[in-house]
Structure formats: structure tokens, C-alpha cells
FITORKOL-626557 format. One record per residue: residue in three letters; x, z, y of N, C-alpha, C, CB in turn; residue number from 1. Coordinates in steps of 0.05 Angstrom, whole numbers, padded with zeros to 5 digits. Last residue first. Glycine has a CB too. Layout:
N
SITE   residuo       nx       nz       ny      cax      caz      cay       cx       cz       cy      cbx      cbz      cby   num
SITE       ala        X        Z        Y        X        Z        Y        X        Z        Y        X        Z        Y   NUM
...
REM end
This chain:
186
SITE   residuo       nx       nz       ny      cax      caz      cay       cx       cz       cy      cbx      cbz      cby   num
SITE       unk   -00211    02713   -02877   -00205    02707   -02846   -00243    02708   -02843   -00183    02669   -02837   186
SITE       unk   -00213    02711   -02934   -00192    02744   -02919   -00201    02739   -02884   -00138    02740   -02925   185
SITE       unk   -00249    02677   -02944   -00253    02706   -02949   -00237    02721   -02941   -00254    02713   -02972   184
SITE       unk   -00212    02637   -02940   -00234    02630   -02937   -00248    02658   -02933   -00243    02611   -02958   183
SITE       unk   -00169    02646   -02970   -00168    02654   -02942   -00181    02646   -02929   -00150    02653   -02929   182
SITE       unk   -00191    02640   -03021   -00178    02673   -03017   -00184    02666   -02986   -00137    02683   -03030   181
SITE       unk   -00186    02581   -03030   -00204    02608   -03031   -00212    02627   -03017   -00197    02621   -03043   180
SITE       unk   -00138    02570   -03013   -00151    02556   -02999   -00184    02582   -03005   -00150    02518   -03010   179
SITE       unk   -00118    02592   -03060   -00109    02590   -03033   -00129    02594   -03009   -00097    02566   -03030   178
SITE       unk   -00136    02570   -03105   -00142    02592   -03097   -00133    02596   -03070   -00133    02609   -03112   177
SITE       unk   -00121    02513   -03093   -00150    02525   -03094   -00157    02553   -03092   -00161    02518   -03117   176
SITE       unk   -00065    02518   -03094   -00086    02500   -03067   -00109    02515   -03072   -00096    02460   -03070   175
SITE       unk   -00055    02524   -03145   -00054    02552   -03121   -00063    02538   -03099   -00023    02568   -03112   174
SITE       unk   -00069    02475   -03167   -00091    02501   -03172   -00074    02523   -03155   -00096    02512   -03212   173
SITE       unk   -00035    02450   -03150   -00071    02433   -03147   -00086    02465   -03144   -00087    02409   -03188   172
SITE       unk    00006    02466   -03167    00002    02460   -03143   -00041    02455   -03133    00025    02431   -03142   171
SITE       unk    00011    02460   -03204    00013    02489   -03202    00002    02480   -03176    00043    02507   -03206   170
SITE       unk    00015    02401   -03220   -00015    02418   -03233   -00013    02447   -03218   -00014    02425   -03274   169
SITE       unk    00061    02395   -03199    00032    02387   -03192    00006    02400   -03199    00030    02365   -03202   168
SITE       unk    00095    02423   -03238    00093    02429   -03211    00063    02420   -03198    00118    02415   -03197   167
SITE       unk    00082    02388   -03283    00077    02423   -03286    00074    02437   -03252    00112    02439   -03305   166
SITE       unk    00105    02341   -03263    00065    02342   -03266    00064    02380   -03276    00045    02311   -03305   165
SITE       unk    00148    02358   -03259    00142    02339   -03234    00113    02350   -03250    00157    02297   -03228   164
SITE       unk    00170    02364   -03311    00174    02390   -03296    00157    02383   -03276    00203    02398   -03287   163
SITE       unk    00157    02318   -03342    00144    02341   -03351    00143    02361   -03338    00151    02349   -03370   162
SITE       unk    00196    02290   -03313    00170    02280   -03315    00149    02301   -03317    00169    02263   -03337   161
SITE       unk    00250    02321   -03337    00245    02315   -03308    00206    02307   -03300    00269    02284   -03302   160
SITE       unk    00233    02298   -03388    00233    02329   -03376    00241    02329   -03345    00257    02350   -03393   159
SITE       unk    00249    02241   -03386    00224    02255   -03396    00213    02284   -03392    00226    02252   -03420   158
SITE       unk    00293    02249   -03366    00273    02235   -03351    00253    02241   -03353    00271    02213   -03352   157
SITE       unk    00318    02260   -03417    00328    02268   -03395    00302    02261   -03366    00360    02252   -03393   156
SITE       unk    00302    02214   -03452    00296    02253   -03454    00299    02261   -03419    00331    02278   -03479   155
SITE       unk    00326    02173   -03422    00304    02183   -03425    00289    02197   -03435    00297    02175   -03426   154
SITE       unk    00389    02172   -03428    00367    02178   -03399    00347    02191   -03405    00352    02155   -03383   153
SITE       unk    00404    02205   -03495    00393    02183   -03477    00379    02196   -03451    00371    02164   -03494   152
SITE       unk    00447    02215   -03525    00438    02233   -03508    00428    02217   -03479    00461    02255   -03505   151
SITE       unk    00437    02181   -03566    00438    02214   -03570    00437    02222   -03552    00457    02229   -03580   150
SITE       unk    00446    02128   -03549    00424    02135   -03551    00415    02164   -03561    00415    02117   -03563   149
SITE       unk    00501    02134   -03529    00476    02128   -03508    00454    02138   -03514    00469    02101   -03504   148
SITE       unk    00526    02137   -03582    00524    02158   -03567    00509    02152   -03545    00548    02168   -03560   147
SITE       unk    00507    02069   -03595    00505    02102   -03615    00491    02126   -03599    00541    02116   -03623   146
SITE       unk    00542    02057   -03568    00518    02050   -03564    00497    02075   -03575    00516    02023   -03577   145
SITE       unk    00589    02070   -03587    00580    02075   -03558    00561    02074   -03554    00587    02064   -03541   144
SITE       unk    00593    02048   -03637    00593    02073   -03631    00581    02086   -03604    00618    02078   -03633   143
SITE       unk    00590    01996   -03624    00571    02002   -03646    00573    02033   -03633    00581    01994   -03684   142
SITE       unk    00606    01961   -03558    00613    01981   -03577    00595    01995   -03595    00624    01998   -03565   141
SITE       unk    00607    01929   -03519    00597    01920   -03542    00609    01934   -03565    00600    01893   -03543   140
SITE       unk    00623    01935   -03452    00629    01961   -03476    00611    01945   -03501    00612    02002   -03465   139
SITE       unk    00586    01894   -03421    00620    01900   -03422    00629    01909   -03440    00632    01915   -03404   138
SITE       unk    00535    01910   -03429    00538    01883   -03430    00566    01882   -03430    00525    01868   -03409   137
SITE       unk    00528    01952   -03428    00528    01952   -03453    00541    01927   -03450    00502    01956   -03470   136
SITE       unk    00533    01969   -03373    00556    01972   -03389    00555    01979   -03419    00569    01990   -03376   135
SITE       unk    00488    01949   -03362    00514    01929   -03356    00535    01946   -03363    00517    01918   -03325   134
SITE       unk    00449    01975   -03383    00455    01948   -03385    00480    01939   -03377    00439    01935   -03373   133
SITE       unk    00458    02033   -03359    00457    02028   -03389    00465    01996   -03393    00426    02035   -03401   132
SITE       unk    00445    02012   -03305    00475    02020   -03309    00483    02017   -03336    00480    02048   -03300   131
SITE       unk    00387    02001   -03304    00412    01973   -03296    00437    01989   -03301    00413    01958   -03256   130
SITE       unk    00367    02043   -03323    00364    02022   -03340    00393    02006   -03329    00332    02005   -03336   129
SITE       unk    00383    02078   -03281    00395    02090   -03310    00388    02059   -03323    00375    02125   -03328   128
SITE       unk    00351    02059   -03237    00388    02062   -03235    00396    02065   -03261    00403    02090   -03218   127
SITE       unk    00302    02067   -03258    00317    02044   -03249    00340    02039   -03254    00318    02041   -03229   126
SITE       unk    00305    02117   -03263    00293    02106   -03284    00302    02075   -03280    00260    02112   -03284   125
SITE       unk    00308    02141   -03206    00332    02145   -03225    00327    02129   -03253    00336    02179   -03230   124
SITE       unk    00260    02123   -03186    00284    02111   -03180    00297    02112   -03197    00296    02118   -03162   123
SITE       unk    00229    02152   -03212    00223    02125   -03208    00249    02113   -03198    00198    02122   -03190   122
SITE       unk    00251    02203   -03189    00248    02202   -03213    00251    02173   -03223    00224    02215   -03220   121
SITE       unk    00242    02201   -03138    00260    02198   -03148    00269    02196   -03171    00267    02206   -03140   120
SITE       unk    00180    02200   -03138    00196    02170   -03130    00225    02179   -03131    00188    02154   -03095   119
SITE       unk    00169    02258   -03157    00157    02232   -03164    00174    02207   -03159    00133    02229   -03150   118
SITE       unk    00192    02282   -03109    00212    02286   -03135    00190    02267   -03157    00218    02329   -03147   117
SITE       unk    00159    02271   -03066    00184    02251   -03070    00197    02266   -03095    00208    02248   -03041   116
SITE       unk    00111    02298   -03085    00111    02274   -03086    00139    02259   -03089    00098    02269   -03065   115
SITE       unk    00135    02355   -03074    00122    02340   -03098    00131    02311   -03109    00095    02336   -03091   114
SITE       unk    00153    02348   -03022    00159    02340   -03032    00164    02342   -03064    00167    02340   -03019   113
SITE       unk    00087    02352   -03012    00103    02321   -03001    00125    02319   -03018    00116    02319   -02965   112
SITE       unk    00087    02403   -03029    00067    02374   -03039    00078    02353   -03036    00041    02367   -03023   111
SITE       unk    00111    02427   -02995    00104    02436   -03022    00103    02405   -03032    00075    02456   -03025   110
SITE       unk    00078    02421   -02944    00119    02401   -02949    00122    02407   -02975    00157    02418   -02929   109
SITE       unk    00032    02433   -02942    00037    02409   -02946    00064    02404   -02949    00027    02396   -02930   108
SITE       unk    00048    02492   -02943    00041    02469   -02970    00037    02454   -02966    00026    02467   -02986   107
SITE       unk    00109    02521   -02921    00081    02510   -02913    00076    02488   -02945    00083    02488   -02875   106
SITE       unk    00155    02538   -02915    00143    02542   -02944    00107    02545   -02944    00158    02573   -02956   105
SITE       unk    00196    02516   -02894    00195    02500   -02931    00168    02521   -02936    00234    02508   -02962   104
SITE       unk    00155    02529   -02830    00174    02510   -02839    00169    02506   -02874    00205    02521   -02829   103
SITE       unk    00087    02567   -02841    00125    02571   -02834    00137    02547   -02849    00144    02607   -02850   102
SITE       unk    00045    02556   -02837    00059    02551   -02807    00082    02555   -02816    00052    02572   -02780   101
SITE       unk    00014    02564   -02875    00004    02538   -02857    00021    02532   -02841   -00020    02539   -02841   100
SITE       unk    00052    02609   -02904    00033    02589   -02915    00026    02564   -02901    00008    02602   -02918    99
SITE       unk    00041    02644   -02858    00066    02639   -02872    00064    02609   -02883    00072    02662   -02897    98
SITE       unk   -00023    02651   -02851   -00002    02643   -02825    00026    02632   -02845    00008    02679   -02800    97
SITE       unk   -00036    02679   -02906   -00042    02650   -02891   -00026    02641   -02871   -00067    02648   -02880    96
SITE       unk   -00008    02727   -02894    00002    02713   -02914   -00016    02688   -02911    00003    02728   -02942    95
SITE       unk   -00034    02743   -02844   -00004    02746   -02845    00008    02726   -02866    00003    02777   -02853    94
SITE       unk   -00082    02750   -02865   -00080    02731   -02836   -00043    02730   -02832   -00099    02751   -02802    93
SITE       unk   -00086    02791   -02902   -00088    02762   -02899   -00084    02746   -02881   -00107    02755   -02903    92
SITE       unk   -00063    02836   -02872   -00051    02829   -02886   -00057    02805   -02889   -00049    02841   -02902    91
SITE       unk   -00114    02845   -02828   -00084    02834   -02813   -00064    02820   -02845   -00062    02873   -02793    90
SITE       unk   -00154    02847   -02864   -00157    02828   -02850   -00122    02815   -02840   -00177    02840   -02827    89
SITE       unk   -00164    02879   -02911   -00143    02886   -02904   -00142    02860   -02883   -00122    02892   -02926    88
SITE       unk   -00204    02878   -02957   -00213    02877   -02921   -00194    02882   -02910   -00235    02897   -02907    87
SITE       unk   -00196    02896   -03009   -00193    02911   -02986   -00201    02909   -02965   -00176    02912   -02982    86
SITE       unk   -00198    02844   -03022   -00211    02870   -03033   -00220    02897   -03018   -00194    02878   -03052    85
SITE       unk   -00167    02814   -02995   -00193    02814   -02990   -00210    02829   -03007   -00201    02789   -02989    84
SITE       unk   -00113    02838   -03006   -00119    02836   -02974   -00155    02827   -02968   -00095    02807   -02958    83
SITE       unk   -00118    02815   -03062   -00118    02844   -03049   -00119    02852   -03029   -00103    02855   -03052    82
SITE       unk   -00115    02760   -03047   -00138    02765   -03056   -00138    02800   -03059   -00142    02746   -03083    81
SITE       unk   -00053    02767   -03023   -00089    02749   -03014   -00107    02758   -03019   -00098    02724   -03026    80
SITE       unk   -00026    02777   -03070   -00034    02796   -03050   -00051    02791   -03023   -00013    02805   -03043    79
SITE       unk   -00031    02732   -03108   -00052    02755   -03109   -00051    02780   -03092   -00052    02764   -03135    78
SITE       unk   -00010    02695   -03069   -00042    02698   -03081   -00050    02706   -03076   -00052    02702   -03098    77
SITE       unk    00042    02708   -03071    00025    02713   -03049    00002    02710   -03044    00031    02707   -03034    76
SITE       unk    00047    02693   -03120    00057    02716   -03114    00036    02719   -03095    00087    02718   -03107    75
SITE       unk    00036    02638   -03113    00029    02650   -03128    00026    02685   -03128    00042    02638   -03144    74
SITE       unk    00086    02626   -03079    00054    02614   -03064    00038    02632   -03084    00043    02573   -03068    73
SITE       unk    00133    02639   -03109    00123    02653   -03083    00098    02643   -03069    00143    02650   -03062    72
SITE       unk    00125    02587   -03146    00125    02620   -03149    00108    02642   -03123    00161    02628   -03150    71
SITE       unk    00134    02556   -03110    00110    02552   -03117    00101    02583   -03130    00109    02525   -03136    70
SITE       unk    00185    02561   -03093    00165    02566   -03073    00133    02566   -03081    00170    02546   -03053    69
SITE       unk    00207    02546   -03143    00214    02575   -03124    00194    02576   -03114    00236    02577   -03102    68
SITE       unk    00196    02488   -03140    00179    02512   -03159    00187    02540   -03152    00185    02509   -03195    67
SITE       unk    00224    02465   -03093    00195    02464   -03088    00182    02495   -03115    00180    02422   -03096    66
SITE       unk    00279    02480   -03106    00270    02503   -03094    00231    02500   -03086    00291    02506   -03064    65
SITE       unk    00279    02440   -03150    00281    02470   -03149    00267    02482   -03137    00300    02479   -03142    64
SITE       unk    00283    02399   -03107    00264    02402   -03127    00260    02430   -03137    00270    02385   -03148    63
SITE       unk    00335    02403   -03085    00313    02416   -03075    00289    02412   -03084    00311    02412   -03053    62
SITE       unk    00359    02382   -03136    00368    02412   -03125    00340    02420   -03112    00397    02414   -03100    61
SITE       unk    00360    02327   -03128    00346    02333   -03146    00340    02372   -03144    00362    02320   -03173    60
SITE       unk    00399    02305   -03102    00383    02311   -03086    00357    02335   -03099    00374    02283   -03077    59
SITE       unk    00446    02299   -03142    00449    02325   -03129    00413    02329   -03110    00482    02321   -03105    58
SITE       unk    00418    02254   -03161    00417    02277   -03175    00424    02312   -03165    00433    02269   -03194    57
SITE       unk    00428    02224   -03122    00398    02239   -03136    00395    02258   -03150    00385    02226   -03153    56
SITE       unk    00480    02217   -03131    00465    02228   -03100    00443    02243   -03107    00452    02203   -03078    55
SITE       unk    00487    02199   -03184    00497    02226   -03173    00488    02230   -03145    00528    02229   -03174    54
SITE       unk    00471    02145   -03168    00447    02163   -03189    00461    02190   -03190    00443    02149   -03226    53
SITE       unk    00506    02125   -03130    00469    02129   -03135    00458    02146   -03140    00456    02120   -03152    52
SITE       unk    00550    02125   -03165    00542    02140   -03147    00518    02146   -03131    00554    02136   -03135    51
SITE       unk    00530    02088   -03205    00542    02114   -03213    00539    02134   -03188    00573    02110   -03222    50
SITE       unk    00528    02037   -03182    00501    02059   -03192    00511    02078   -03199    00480    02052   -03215    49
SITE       unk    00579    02036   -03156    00549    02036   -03138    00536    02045   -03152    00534    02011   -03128    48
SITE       unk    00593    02019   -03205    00614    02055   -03189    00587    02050   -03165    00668    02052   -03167    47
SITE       unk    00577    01971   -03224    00581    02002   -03248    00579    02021   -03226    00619    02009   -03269    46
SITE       unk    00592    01946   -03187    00562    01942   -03187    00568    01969   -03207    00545    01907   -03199    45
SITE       unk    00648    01944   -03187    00636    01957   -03172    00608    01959   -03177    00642    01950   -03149    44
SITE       unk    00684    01961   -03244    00665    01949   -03242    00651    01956   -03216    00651    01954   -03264    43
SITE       unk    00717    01989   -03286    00735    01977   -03265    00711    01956   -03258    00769    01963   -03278    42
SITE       unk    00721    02014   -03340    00709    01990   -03326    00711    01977   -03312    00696    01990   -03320    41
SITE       unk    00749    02066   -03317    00757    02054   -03335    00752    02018   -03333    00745    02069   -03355    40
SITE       unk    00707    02095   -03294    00748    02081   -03275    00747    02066   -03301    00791    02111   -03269    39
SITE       unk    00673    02102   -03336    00670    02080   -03306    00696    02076   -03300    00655    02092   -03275    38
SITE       unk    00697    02138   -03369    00685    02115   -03373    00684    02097   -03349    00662    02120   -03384    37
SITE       unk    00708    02182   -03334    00725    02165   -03350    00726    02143   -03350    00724    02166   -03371    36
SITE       unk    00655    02200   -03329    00676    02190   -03304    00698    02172   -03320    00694    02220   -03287    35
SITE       unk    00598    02190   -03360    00618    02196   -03364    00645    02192   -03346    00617    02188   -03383    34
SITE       unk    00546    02179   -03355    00554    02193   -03333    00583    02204   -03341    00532    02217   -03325    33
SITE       unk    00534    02162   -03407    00532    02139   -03392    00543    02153   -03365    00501    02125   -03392    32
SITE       unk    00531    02203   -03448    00558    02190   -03446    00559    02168   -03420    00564    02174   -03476    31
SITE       unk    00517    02272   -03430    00516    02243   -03423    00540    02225   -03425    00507    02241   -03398    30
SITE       unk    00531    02324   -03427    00524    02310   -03441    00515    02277   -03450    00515    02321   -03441    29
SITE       unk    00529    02341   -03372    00549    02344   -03384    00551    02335   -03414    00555    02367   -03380    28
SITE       unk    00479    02319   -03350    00508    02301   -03334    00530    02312   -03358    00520    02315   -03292    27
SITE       unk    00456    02343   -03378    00441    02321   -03378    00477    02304   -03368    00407    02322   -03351    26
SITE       unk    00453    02400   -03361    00465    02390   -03388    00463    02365   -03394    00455    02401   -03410    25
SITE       unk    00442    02394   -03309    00470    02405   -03317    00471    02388   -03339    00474    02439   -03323    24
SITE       unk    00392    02384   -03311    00414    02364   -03292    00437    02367   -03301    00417    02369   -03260    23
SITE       unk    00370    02421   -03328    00360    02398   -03346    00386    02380   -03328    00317    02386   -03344    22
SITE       unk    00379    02463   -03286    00391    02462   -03322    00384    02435   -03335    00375    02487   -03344    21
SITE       unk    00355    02455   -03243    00381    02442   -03238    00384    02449   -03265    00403    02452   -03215    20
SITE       unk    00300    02457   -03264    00307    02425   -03252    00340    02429   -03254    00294    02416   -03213    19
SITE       unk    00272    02496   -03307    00289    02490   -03286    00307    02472   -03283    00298    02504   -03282    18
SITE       unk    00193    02491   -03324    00227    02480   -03327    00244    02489   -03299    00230    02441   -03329    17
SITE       unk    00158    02540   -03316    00171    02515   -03301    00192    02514   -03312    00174    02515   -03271    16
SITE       unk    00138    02594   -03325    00143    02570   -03354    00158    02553   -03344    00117    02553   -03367    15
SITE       unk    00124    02621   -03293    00140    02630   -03293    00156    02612   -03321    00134    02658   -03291    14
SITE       unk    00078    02594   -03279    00093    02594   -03263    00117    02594   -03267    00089    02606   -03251    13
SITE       unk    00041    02614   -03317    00051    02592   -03312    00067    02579   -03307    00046    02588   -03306    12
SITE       unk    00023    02672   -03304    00040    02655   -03328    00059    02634   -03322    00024    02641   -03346    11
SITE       unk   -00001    02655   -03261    00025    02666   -03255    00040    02667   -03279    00023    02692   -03244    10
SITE       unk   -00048    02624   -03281   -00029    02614   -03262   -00004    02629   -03254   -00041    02610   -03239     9
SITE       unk   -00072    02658   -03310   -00058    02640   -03326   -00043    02619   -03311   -00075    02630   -03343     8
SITE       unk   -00089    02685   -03274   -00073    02705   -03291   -00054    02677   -03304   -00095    02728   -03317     7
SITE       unk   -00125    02660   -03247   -00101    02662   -03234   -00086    02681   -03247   -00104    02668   -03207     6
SITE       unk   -00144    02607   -03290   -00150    02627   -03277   -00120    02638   -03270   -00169    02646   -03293     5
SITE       unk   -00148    02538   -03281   -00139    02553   -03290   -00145    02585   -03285   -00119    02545   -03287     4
SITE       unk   -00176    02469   -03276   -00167    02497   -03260   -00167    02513   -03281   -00187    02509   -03235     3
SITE       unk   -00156    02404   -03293   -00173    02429   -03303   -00159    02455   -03279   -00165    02436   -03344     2
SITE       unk   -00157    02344   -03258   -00142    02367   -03266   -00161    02390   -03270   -00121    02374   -03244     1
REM end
């Protein structure tokens, strides 16, 4: 991963997809998350991945709040690195402490759950293949098939993908300044 400067990290920041809009229009657009459609089917292996892949999707929420917080890691940068312009010692030692010690908005739980909006992703890529299949394998509909592929999983996945390595990358590089700055404020 290339590092960035920290002007072009608060840019950045403020670029992040937002996880629950790509969810919204994704479920309200989707013919394969269609409720209808399933009662309809009358399929339990169908209404198990259906509900699956709506768990995840609700789980998908606190993905969100990891780029909230990544904001606010950013934010609190650059009043890091003004706490070491200054020599403002107590201010840095205040916004490191937050940072290493307070519960969501320590960076390793940043990171970790980085990581699990990675393996849910991997999941939901699963659940969407075996659900697409078996209710192509029932519905052998020209039209239906049609509409699957207009407003296919995998856009939908694909920006999920795109939001998961935008976060990562934000991540790599406020680690570094981070890790910088309070190398020099302490």
C-alpha cells in the first residue's frame, strides 16, 4: 500500500462509500431479495438463505460505523499533530489514550472489524450464488432471469468490495500517522 499525505487522507475520508446506501438500494432493487417472490416458492433451503443473507445484511450496519470512526481517527490526527506543534503534551496523551484504550474506538477493533466486513462479504457471495441458483433452477423464467441480471449481486458486492479496501487503505495510512504523531506528542 502507497501512503498518502494527511491532506489527501482527510479527503479521503470523506469519499467512503456509505455501506448502509449501497444496502438500501441493493435490497430495494433486487429482484432476488424480493419477499414476494420467496412465499411464493414455498422452498425452505430458498427462506434459510433469504434469511441469512438479511442477517448480514443487517450486520453490515456496523461496517458503517468502522468508516465513522475512521473519520474520527483522521480528525484526531490532525489535532495530534497540533498537540505536537505545540508541545501541548496533556492534549496528545488525551487523544492517544482514546485511541489505544477506549472500547469501538480503539484501532485494533477498527481493523478487526475491517477484517470481518472482509468474511462477510465472502459469505454473502456464497449465499447470493446458492440462492440465484436455486431459484433459477425452479423460476425458468426468460424475464426473470433478465431482471437478476439488472440488478445483479455482484455490482452490489462489487461496491461493498470497493468500500472494504477504501476502508483498509484508510486504515493502513491513519495507523501510520498515528502511530507517528504519538511517537512525538509522548
Amino acid at each position: 500500500m502507497k501512503n498518502i499525505s494527511l491532506r489527501d487522507l482527510k479527503i479521503d475520508t470523506h469519499e467512503i462509500n456509505d455501506i448502509e446506501k449501497i444496502v438500501y438500494n441493493f435490497e430495494n432493487n433486487s429482484a432476488l431479495l424480493d419477499i414476494n417472490l420467496i412465499s411464493q416458492l414455498k422452498d425452505k433451503q430458498i427462506s434459510d438463505l433469504f434469511l441469512k443473507i438479511k442477517f448480514l445484511h443487517g450486520n453490515l450496519s456496523e461496517k458503517q460505523l468502522v468508516s465513522d470512526r475512521i473519520k474520527s481517527l483522521v480528525y484526531n490526527i490532525g489535532r495530534l499533530r497540533a498537540a505536537v506543534v505545540t508541545s501541548n503534551k496533556k492534549e496528545g496523551f488525551m487523544i492517544v489514550d482514546k485511541f489505544l484504550k477506549e472500547g469501538n474506538m480503539e484501532i485494533r477493533k477498527m481493523i478487526s472489524q475491517n477484517k470481518s466486513f472482509y468474511d462477510e462479504i465472502n459469505e454473502l457471495s456464497k449465499l447470493y450464488r446458492n440462492l440465484s441458483s436455486k431459484i433459477i433452477k425452479i423460476k425458468r423464467n426468460a424475464s426473470f432471469i433478465a431482471q437478476l441480471d439488472e440488478f445483479s449481486h455482484k455490482s452490489f458486492l462489487k461496491d461493498l468490495r470497493k468500500t472494504y479496501n477504501h476502508q483498509r487503505v484508510l486504515l493502513y495510512n491513519a495507523g501510520n500517522y498515528f502511530v507517528e504523531f504519538s511517537r512525538k506528542a509522548l
